[in-house]
Short mmCIF file of the C-alpha atoms (twelve columns), coordinates in Angstrom:
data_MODEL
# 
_entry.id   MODEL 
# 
loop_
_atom_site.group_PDB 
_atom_site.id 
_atom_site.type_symbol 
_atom_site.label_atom_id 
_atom_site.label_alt_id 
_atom_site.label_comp_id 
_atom_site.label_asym_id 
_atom_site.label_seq_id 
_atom_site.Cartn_x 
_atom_site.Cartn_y 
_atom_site.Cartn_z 
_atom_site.pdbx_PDB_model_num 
ATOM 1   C CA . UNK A 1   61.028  128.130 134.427 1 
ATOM 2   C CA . UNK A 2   61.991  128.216 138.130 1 
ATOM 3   C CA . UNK A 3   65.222  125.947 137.778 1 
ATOM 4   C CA . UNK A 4   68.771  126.244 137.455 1 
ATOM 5   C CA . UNK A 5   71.906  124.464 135.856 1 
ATOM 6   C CA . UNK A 6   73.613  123.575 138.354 1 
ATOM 7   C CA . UNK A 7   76.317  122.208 136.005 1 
ATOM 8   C CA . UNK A 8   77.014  120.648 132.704 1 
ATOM 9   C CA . UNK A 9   79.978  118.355 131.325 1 
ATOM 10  C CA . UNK A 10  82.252  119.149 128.812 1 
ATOM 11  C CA . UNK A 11  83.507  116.038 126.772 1 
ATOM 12  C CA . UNK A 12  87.259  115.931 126.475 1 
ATOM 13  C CA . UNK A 13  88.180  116.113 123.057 1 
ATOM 14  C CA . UNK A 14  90.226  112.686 122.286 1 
ATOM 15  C CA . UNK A 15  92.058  114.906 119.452 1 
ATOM 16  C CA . UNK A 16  94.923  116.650 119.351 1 
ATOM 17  C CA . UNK A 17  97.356  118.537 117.104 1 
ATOM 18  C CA . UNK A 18  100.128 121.120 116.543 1 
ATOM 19  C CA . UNK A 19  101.743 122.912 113.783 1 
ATOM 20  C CA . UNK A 20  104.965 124.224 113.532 1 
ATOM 21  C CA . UNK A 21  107.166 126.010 110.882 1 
ATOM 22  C CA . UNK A 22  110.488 127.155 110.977 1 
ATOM 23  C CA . UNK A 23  111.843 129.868 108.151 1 
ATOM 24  C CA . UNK A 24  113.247 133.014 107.900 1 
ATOM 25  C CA . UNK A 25  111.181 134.764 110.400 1 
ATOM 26  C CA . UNK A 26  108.233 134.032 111.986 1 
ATOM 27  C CA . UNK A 27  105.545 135.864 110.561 1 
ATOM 28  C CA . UNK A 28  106.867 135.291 107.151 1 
ATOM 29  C CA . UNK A 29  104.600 133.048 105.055 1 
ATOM 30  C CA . UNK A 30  107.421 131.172 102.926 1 
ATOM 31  C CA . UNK A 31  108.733 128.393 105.585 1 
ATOM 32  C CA . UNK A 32  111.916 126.349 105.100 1 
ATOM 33  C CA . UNK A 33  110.164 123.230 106.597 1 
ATOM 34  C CA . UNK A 34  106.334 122.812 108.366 1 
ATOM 35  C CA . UNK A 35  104.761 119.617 109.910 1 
ATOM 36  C CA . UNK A 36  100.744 119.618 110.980 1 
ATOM 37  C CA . UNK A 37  100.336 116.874 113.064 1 
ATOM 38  C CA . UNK A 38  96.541  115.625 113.985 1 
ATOM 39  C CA . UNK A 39  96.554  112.521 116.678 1 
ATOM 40  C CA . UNK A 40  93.528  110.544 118.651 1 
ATOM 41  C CA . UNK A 41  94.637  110.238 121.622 1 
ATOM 42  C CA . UNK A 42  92.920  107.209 124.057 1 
ATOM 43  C CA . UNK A 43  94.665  107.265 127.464 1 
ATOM 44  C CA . UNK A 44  98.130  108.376 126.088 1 
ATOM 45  C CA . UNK A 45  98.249  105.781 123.417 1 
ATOM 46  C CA . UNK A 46  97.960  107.133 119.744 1 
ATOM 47  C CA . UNK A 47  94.660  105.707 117.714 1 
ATOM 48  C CA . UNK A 48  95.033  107.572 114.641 1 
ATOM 49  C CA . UNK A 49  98.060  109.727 113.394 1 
ATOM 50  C CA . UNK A 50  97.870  112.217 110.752 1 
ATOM 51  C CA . UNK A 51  101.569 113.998 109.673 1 
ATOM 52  C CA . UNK A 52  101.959 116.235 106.820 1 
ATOM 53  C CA . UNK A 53  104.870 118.037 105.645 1 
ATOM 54  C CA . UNK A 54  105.185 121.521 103.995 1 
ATOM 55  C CA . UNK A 55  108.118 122.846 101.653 1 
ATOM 56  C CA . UNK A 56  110.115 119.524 101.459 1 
ATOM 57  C CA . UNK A 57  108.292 118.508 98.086  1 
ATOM 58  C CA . UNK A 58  106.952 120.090 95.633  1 
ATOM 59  C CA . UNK A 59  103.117 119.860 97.294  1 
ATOM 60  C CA . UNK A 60  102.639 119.248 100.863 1 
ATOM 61  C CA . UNK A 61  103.502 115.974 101.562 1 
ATOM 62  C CA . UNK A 62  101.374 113.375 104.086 1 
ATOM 63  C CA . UNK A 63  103.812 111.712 105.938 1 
ATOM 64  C CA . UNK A 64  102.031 107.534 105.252 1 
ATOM 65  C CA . UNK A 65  104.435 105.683 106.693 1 
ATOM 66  C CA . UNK A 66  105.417 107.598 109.920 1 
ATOM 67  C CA . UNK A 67  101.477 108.361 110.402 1 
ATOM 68  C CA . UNK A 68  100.646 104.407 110.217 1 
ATOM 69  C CA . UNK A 69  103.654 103.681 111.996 1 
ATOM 70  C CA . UNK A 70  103.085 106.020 115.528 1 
ATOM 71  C CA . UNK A 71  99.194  104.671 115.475 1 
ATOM 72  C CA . UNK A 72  98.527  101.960 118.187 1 
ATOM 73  C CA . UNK A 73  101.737 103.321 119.882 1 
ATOM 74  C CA . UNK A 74  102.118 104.909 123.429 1 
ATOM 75  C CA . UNK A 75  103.839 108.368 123.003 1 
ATOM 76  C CA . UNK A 76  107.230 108.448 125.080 1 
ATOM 77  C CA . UNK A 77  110.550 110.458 124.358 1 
ATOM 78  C CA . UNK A 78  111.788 106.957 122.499 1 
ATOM 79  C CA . UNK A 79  108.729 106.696 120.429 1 
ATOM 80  C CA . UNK A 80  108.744 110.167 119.467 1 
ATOM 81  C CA . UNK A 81  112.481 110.154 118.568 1 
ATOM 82  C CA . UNK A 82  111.679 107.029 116.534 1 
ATOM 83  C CA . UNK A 83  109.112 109.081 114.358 1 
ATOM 84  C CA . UNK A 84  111.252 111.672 114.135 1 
ATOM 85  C CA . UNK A 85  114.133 109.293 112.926 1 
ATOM 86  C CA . UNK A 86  111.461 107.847 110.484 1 
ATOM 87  C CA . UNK A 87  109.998 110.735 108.896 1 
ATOM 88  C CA . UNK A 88  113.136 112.214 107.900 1 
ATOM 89  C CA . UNK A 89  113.042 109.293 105.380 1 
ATOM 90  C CA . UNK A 90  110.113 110.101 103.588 1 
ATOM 91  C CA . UNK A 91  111.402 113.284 102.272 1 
ATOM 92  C CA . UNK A 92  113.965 114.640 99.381  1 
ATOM 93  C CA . UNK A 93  113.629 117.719 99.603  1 
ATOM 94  C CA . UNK A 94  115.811 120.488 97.446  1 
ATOM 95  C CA . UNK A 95  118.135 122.557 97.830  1 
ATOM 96  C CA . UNK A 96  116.996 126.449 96.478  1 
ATOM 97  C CA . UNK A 97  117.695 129.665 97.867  1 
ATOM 98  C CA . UNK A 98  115.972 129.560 101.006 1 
ATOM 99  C CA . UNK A 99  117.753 126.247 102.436 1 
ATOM 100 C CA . UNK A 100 119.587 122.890 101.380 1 
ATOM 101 C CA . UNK A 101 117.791 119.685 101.384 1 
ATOM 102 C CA . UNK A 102 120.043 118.124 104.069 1 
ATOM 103 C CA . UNK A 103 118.466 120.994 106.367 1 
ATOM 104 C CA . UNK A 104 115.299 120.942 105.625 1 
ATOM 105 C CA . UNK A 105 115.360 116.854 106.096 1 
ATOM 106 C CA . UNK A 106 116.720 117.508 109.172 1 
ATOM 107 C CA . UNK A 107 114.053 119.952 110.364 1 
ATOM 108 C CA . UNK A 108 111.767 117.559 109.322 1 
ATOM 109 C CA . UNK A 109 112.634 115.533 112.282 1 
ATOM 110 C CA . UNK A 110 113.048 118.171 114.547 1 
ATOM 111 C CA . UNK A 111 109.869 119.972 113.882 1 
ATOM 112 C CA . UNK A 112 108.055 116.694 114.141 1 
ATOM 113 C CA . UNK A 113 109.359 115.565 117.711 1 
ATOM 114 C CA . UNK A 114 108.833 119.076 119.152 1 
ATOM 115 C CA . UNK A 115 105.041 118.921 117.857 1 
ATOM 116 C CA . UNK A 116 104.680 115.480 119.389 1 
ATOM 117 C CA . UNK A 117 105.737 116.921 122.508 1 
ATOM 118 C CA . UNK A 118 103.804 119.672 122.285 1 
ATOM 119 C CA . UNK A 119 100.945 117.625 122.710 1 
# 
């Protein structure tokens, strides 16, 4: 009664993500390749690193080693193109009538630095 806000603080959320899918067209469910990326961020450097990878396994696929290896790291372009180098090794995907492995391995990588970016 009789007072005001004259403000209030919003906490700035130390998470961040992206997801992004490339297949046929864009509002088609079935996707070629997919990574979902979920990062703590603390000042730019990376405390925790989530990746997961859709339609380049049989299941959806989280990405261990490339997750473990980007967290404690500052993200920069080389950092980023590092992950994206490294997570195309986790995969083997197939070839079926949507796409051939060696594309969808490579989207892997692709898909993963432009998320990272994104951020």
């Amino acid at each position: 009664k009789d007072e005001i806000i004259a403000a209030f603080e919003i906490p700035r959320r130390k998470h961040s993500g992206a997801y992004l899918k490339i297949g046929p067209r864009a509002y088609f469910g079935i996707s070629k390749a997919a990574v979902a990326v979920a990062l703590e961020l603390n000042g730019g450097t990376v405390g925790n690193a989530r990746i997961a990878l859709g339609s380049v396994a049989p299941v959806p696929l989280y990405a261990a080693r490339t997750s473990a290896w980007l967290s404690g790291k500052k993200l920069s372009p080389d950092v980023i193109k590092q992950a994206a180098a490294l997570v195309k090794t986790e995969v083997s995907p197939i070839t079926d009538p949507r796409s051939v492995a060696e594309y969808r391995r490579e989207m892997c990588g692709v898909l993963l630095e432009r998320a990272l970016l994104s951020i």
